[in-house]
PDB file of N, CA, C and O in Angstrom, chain B, residues numbered from 101:
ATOM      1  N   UNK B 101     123.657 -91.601 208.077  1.00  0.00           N
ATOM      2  CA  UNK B 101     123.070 -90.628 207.196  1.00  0.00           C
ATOM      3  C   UNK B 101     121.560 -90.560 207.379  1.00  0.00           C
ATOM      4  O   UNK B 101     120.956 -89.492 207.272  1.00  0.00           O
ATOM      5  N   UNK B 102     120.929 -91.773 207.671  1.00  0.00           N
ATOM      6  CA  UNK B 102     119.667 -91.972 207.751  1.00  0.00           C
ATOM      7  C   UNK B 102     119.071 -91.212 209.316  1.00  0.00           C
ATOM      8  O   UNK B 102     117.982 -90.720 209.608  1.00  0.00           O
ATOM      9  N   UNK B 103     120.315 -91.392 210.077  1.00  0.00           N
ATOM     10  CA  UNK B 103     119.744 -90.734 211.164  1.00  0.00           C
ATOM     11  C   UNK B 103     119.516 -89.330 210.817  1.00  0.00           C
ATOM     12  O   UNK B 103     118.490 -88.734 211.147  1.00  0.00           O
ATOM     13  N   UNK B 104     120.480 -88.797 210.147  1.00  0.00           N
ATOM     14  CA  UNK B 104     120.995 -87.008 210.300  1.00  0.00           C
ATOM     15  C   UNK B 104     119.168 -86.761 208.939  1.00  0.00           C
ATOM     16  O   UNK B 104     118.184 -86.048 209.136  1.00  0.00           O
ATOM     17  N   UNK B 105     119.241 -86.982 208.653  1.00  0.00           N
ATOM     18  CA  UNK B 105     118.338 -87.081 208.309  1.00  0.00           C
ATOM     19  C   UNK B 105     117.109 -86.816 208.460  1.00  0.00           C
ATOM     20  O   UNK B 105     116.512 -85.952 207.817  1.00  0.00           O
ATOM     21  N   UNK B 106     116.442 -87.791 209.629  1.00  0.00           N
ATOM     22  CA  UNK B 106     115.734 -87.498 210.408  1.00  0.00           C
ATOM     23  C   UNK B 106     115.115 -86.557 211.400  1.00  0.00           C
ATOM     24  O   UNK B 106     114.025 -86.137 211.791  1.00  0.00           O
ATOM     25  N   UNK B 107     116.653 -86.438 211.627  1.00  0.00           N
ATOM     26  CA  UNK B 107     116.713 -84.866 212.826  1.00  0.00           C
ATOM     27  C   UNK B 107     116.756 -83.810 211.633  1.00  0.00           C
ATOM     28  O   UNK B 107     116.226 -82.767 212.014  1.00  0.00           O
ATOM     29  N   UNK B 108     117.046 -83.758 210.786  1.00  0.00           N
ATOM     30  CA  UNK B 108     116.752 -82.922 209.795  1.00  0.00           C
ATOM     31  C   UNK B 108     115.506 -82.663 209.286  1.00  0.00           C
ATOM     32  O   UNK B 108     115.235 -81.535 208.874  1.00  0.00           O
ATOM     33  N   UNK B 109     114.383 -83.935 209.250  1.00  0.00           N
ATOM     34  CA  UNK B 109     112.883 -83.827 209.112  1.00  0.00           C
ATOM     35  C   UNK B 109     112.273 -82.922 210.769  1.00  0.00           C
ATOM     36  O   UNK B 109     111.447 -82.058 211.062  1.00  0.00           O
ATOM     37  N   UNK B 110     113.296 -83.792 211.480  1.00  0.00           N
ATOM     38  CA  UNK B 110     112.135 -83.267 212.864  1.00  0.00           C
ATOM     39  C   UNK B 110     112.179 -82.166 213.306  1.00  0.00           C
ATOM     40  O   UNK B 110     111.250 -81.783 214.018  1.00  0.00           O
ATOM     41  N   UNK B 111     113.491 -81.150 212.963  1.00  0.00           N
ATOM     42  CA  UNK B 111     114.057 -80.053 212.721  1.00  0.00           C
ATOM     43  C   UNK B 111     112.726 -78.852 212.032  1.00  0.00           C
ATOM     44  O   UNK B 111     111.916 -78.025 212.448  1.00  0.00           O
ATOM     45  N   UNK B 112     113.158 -79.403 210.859  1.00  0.00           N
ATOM     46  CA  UNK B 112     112.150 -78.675 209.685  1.00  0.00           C
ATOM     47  C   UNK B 112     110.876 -78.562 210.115  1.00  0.00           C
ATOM     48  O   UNK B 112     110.350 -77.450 210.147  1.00  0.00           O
ATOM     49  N   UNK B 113     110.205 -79.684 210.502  1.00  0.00           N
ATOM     50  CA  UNK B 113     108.739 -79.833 210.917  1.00  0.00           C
ATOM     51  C   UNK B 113     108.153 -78.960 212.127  1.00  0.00           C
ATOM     52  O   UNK B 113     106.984 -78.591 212.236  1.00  0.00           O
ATOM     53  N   UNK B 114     109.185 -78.713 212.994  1.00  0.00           N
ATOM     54  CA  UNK B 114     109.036 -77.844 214.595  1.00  0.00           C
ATOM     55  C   UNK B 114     109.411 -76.983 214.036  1.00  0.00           C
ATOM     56  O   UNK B 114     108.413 -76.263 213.999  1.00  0.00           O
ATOM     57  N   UNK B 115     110.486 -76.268 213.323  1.00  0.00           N
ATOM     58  CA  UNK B 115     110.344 -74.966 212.308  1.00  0.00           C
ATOM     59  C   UNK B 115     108.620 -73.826 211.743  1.00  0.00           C
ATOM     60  O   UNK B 115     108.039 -72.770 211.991  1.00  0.00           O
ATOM     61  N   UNK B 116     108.525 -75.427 210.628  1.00  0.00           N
ATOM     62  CA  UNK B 116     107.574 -75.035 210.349  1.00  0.00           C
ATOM     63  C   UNK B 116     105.919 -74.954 211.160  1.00  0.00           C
ATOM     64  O   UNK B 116     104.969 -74.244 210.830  1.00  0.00           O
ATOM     65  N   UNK B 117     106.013 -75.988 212.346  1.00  0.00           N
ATOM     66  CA  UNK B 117     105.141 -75.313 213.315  1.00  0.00           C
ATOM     67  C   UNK B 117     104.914 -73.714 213.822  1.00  0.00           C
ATOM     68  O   UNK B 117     103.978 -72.930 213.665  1.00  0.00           O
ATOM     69  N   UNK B 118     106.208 -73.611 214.496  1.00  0.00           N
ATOM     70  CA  UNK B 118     106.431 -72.300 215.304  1.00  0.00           C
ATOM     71  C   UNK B 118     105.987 -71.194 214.236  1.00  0.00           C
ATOM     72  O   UNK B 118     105.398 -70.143 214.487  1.00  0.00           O
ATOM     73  N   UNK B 119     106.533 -71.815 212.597  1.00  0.00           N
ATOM     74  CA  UNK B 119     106.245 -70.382 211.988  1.00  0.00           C
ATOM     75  C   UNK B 119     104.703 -70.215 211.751  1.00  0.00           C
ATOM     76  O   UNK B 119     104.264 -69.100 211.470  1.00  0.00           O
ATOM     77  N   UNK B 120     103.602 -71.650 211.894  1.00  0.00           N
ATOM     78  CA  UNK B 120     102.551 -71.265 211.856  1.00  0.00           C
ATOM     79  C   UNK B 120     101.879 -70.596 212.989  1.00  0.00           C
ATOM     80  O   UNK B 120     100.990 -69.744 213.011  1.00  0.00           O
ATOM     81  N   UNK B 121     102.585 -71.249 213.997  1.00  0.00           N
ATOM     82  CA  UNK B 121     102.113 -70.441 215.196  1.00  0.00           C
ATOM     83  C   UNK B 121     101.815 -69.209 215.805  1.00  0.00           C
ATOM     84  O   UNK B 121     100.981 -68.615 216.488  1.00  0.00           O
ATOM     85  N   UNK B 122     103.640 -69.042 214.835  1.00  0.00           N
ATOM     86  CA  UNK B 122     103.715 -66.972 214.944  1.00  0.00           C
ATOM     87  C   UNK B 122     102.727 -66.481 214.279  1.00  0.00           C
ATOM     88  O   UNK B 122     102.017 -65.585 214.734  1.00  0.00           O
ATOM     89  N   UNK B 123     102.562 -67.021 213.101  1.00  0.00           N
ATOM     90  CA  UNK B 123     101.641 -66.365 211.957  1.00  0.00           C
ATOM     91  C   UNK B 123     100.450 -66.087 212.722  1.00  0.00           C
ATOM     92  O   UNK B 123     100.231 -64.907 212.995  1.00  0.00           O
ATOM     93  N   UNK B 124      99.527 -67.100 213.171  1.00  0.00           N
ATOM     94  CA  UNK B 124      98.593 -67.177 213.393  1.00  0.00           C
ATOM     95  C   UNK B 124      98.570 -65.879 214.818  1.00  0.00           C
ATOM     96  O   UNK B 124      97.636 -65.100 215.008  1.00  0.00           O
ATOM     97  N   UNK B 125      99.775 -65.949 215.608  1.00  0.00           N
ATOM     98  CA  UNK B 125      99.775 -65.040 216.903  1.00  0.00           C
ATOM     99  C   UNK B 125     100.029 -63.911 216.218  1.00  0.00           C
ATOM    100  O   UNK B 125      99.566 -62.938 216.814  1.00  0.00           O
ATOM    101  N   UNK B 126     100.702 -63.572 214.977  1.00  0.00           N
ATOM    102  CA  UNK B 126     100.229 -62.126 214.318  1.00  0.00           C
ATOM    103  C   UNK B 126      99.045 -61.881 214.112  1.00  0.00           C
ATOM    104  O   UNK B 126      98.503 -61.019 214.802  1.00  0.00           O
ATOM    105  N   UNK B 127      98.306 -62.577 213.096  1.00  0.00           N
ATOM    106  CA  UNK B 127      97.278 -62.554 212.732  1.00  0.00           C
ATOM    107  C   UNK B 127      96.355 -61.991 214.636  1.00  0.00           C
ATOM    108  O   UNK B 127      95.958 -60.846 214.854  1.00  0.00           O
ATOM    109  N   UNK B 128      96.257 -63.144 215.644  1.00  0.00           N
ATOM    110  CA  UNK B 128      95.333 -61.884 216.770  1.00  0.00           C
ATOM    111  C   UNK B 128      96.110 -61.110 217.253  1.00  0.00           C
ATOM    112  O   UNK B 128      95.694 -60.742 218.351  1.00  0.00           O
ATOM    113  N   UNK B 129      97.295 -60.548 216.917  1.00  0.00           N
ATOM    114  CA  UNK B 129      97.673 -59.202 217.631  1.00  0.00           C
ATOM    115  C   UNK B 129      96.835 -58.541 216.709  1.00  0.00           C
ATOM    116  O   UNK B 129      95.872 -57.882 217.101  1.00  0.00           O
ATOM    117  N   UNK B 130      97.139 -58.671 215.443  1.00  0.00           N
ATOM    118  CA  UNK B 130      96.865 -57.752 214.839  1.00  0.00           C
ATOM    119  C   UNK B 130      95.152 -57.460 214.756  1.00  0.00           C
ATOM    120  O   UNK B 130      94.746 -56.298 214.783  1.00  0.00           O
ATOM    121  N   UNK B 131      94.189 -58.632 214.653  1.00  0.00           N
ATOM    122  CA  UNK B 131      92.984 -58.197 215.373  1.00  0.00           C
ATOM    123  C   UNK B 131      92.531 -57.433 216.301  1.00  0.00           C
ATOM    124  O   UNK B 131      91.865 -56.419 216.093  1.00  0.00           O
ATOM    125  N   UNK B 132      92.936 -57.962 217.647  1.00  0.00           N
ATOM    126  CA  UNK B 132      92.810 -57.306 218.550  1.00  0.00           C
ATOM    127  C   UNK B 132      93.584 -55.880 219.018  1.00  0.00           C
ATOM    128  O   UNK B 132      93.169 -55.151 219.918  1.00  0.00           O
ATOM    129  N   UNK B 133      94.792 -55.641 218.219  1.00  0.00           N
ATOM    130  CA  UNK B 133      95.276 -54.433 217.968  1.00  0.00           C
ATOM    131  C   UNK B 133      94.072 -53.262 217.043  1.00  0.00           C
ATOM    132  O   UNK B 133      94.109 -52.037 217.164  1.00  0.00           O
ATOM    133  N   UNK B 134      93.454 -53.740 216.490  1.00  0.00           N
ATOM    134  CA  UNK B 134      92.608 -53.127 215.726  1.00  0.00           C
ATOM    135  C   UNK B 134      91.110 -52.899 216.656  1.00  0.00           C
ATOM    136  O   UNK B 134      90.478 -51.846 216.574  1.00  0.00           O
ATOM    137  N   UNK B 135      90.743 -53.873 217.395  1.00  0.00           N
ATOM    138  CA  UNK B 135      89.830 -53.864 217.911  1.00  0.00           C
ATOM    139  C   UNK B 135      90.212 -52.935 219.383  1.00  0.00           C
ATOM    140  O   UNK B 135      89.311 -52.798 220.211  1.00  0.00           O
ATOM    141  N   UNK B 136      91.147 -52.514 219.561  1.00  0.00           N
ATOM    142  CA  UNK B 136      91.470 -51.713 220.774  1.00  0.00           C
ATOM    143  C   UNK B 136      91.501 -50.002 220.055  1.00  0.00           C
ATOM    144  O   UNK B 136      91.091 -49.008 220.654  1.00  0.00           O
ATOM    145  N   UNK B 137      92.041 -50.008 218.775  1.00  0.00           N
ATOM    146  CA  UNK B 137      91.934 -49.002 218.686  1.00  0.00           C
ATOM    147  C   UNK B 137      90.595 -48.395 217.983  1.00  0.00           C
ATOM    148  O   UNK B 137      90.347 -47.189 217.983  1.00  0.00           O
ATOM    149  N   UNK B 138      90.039 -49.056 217.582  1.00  0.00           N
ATOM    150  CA  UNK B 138      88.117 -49.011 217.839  1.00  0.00           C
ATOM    151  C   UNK B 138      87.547 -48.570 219.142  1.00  0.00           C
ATOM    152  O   UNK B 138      87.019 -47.490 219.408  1.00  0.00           O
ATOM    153  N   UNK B 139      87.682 -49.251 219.644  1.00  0.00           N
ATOM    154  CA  UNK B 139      87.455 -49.150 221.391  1.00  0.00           C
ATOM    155  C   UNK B 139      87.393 -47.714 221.802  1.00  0.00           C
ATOM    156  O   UNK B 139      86.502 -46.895 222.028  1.00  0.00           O
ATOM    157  N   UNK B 140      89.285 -47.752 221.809  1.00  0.00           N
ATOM    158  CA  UNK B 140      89.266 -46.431 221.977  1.00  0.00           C
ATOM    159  C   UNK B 140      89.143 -45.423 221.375  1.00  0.00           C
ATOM    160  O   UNK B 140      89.137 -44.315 221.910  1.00  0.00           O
ATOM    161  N   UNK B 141      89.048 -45.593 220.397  1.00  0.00           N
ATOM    162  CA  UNK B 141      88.185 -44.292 219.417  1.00  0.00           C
ATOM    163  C   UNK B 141      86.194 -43.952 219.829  1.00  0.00           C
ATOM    164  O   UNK B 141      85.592 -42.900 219.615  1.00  0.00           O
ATOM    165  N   UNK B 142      85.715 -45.039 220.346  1.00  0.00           N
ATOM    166  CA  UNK B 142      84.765 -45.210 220.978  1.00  0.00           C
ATOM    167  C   UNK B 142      84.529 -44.236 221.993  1.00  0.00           C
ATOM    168  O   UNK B 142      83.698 -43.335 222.110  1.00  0.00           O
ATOM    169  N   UNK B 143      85.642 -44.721 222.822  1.00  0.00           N
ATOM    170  CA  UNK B 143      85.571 -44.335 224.139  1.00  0.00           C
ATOM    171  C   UNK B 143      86.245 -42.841 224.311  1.00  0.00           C
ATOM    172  O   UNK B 143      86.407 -42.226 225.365  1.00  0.00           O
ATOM    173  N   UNK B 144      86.650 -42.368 222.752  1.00  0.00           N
ATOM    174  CA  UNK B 144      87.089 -40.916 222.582  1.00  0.00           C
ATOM    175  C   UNK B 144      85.695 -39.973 222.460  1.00  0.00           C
ATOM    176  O   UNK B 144      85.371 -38.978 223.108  1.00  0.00           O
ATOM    177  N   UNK B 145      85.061 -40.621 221.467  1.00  0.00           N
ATOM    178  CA  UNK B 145      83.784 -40.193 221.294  1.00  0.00           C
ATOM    179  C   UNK B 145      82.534 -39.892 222.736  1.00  0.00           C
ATOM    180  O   UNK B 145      81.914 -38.940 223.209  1.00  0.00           O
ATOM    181  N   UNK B 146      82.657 -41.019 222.926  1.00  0.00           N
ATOM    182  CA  UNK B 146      81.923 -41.079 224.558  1.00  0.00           C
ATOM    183  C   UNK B 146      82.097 -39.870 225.294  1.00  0.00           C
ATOM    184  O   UNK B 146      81.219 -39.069 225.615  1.00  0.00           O
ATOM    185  N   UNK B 147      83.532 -39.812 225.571  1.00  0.00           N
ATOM    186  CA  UNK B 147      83.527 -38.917 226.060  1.00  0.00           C
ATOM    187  C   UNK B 147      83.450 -37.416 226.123  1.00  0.00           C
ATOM    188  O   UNK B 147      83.258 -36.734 227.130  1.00  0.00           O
ATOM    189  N   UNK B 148      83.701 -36.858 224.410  1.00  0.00           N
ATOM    190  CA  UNK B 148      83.064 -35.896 224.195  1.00  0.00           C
ATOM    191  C   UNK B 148      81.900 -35.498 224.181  1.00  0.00           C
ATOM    192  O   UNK B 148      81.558 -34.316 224.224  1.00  0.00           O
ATOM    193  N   UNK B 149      80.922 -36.801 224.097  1.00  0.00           N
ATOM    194  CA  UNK B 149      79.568 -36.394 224.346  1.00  0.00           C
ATOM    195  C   UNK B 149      79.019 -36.201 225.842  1.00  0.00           C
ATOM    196  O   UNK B 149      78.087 -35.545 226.308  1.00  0.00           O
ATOM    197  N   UNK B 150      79.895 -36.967 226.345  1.00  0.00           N
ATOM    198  CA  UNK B 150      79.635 -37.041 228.090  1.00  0.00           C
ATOM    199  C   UNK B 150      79.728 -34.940 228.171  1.00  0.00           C
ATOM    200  O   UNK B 150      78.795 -34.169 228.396  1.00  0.00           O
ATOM    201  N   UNK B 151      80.914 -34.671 227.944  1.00  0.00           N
ATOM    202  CA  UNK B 151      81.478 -33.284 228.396  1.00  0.00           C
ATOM    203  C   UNK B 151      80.238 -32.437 227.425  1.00  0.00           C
ATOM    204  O   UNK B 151      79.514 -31.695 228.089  1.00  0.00           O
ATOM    205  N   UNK B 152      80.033 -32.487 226.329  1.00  0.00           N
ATOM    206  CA  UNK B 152      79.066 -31.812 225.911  1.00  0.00           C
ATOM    207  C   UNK B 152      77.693 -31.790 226.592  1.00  0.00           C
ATOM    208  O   UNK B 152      76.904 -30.846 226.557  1.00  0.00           O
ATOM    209  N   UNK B 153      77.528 -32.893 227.179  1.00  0.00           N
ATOM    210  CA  UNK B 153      75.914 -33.410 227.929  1.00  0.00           C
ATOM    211  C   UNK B 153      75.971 -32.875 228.915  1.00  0.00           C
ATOM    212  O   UNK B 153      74.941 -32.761 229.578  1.00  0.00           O
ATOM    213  N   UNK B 154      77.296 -32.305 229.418  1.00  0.00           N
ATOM    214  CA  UNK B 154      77.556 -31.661 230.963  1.00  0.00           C
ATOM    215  C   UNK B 154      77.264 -30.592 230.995  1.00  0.00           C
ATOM    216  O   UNK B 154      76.314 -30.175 231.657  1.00  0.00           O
ATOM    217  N   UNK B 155      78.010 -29.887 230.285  1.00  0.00           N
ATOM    218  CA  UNK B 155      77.804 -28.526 229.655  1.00  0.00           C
ATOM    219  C   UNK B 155      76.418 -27.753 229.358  1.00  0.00           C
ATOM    220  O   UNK B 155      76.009 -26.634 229.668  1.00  0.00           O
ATOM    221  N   UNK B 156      75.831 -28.903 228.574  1.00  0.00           N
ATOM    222  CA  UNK B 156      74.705 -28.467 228.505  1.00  0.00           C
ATOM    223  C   UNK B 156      73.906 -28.227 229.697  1.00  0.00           C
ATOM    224  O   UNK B 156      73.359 -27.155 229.955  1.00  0.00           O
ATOM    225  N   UNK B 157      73.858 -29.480 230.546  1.00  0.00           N
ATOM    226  CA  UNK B 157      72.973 -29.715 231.880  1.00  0.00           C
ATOM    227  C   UNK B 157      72.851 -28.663 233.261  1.00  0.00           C
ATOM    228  O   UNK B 157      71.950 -28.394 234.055  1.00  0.00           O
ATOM    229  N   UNK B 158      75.083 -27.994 232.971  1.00  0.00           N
ATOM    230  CA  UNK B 158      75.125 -26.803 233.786  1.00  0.00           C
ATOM    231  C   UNK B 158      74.200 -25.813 233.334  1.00  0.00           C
ATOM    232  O   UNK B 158      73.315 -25.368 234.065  1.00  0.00           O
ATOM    233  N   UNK B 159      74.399 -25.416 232.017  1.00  0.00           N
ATOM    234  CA  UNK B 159      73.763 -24.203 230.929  1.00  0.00           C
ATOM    235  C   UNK B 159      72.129 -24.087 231.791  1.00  0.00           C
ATOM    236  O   UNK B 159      71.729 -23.031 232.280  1.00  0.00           O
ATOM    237  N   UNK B 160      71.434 -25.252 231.828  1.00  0.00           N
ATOM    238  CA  UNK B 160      70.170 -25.191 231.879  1.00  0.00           C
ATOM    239  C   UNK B 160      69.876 -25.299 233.263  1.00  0.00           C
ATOM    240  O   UNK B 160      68.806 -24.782 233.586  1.00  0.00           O
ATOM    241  N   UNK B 161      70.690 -25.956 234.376  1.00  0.00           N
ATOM    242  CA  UNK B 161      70.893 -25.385 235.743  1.00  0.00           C
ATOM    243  C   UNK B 161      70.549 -23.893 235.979  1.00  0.00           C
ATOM    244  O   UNK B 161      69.610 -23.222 236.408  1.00  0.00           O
ATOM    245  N   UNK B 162      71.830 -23.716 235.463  1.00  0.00           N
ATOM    246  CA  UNK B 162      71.467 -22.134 235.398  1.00  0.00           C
ATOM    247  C   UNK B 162      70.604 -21.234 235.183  1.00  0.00           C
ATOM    248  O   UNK B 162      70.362 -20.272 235.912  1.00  0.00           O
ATOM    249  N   UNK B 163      69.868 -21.639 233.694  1.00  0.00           N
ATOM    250  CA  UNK B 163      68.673 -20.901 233.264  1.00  0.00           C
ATOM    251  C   UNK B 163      67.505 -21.078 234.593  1.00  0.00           C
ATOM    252  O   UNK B 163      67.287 -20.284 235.508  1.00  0.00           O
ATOM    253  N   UNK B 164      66.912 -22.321 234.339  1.00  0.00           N
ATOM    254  CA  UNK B 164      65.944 -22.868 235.267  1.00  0.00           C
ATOM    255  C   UNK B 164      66.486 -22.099 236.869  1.00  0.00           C
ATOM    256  O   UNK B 164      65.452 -21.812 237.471  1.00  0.00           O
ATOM    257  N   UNK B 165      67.639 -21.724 237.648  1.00  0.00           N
ATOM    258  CA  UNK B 165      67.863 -21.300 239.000  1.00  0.00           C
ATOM    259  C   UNK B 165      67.536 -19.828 238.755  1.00  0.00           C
ATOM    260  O   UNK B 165      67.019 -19.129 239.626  1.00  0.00           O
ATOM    261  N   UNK B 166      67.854 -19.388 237.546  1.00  0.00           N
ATOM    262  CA  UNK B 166      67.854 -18.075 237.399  1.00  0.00           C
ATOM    263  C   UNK B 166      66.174 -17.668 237.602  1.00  0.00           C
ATOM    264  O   UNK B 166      65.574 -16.923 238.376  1.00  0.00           O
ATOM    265  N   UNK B 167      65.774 -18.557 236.497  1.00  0.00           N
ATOM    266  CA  UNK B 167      64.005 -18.787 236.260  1.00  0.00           C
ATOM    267  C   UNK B 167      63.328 -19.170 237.365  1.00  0.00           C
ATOM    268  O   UNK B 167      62.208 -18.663 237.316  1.00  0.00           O
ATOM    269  N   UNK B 168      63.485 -19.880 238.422  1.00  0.00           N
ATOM    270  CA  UNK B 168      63.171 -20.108 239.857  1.00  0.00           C
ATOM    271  C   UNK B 168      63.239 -19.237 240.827  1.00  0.00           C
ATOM    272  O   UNK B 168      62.478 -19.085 241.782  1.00  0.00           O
ATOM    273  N   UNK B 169      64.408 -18.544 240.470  1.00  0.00           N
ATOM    274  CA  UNK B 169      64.439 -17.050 241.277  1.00  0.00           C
ATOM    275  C   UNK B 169      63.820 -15.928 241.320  1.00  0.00           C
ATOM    276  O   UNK B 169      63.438 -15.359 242.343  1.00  0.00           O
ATOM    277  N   UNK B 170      63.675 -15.506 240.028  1.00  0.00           N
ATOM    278  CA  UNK B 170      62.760 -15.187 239.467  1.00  0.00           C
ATOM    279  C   UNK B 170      60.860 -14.598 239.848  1.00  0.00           C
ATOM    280  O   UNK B 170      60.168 -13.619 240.130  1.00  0.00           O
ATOM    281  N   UNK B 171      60.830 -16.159 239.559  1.00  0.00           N
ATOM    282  CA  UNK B 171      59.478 -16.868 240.181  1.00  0.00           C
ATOM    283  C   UNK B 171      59.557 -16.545 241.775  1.00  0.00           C
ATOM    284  O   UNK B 171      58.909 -15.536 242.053  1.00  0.00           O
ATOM    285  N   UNK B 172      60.102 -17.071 242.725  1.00  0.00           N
ATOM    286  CA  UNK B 172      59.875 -16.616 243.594  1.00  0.00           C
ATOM    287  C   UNK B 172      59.838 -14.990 244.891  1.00  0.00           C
ATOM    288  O   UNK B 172      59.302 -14.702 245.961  1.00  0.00           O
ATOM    289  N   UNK B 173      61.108 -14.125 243.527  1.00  0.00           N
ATOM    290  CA  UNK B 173      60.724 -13.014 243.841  1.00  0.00           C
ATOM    291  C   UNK B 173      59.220 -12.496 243.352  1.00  0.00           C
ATOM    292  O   UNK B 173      58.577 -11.614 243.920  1.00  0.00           O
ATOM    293  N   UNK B 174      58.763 -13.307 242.063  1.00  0.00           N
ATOM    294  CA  UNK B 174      57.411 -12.829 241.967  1.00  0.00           C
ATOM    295  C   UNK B 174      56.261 -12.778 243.118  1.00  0.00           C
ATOM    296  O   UNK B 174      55.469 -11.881 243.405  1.00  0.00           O
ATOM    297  N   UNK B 175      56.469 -14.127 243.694  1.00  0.00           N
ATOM    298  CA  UNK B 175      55.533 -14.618 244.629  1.00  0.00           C
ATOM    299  C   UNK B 175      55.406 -14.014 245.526  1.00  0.00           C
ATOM    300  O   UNK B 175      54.393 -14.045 246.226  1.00  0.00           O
ATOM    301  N   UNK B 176      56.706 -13.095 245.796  1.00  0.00           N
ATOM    302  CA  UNK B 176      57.271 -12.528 247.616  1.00  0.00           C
ATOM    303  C   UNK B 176      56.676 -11.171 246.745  1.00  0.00           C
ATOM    304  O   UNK B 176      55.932 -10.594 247.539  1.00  0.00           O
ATOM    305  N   UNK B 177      56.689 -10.619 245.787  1.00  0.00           N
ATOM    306  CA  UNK B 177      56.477  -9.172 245.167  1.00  0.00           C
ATOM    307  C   UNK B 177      54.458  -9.335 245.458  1.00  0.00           C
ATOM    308  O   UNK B 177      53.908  -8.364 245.979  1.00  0.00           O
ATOM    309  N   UNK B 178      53.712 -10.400 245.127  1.00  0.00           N
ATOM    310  CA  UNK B 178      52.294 -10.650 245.175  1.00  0.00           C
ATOM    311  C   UNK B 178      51.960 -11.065 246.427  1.00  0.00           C
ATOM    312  O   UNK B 178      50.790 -11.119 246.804  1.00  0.00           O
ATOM    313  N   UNK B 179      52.887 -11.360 247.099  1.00  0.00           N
ATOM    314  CA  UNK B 179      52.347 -11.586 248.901  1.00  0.00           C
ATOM    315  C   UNK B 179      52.464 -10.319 249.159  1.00  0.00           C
ATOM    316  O   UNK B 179      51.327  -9.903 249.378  1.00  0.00           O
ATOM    317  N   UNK B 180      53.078  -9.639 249.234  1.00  0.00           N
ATOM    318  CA  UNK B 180      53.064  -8.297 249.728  1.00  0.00           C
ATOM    319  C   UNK B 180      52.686  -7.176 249.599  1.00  0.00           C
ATOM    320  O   UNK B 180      52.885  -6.147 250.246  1.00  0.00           O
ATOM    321  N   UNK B 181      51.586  -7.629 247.894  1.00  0.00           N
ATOM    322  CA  UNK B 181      50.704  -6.762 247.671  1.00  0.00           C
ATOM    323  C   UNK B 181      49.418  -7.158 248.242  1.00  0.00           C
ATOM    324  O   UNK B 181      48.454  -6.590 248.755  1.00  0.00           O
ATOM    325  N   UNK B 182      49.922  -8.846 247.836  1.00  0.00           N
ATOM    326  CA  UNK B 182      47.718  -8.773 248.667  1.00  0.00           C
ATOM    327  C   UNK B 182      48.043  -8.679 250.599  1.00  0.00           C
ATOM    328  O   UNK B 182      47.088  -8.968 251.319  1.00  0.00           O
ATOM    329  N   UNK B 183      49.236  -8.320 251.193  1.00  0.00           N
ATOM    330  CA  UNK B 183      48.723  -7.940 252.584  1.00  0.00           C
ATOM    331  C   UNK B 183      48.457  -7.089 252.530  1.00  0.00           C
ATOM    332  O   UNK B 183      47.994  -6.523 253.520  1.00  0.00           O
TER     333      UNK B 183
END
């Protein structure tokens, strides 16, 4: 009896390990489950600003090539008045 017993303590005790174990391996899923979807909410953001920053950078490409063009038909319009 004394044996069954025993294996009945050593039973219980590796039980109650594993269940701290799980606990604790919930506990960082569930951190790092949280911290990923931070991340990527981050990295959602990022990237709308990336595409907005693009957008913009074409926009003003444009202006400035247009504005350069511009300018240099001026230059070719004043060379060819002062020959």
């Amino acid at each position: 009896m004394n044996h069954v017993y025993k294996i009945h303590c050593v039973f219980f005790q590796q039980r109650n390990q594993i269940t701290i174990q799980f606990n604790s391996l919930q506990v960082d899923f569930d951190n790092l489950n949280a911290r990923y979807e931070e991340e990527a909410e981050a990295a959602g953001l990022l990237r709308n600003q990336v595409s907005k920053i693009t957008v913009e950078l074409q926009n003003l490409r444009q202006k400035y090539d247009k504005d350069m063009m511009a300018r240099a038909e001026e230059l070719e319009d004043l060379r060819y008045t002062i020959q």
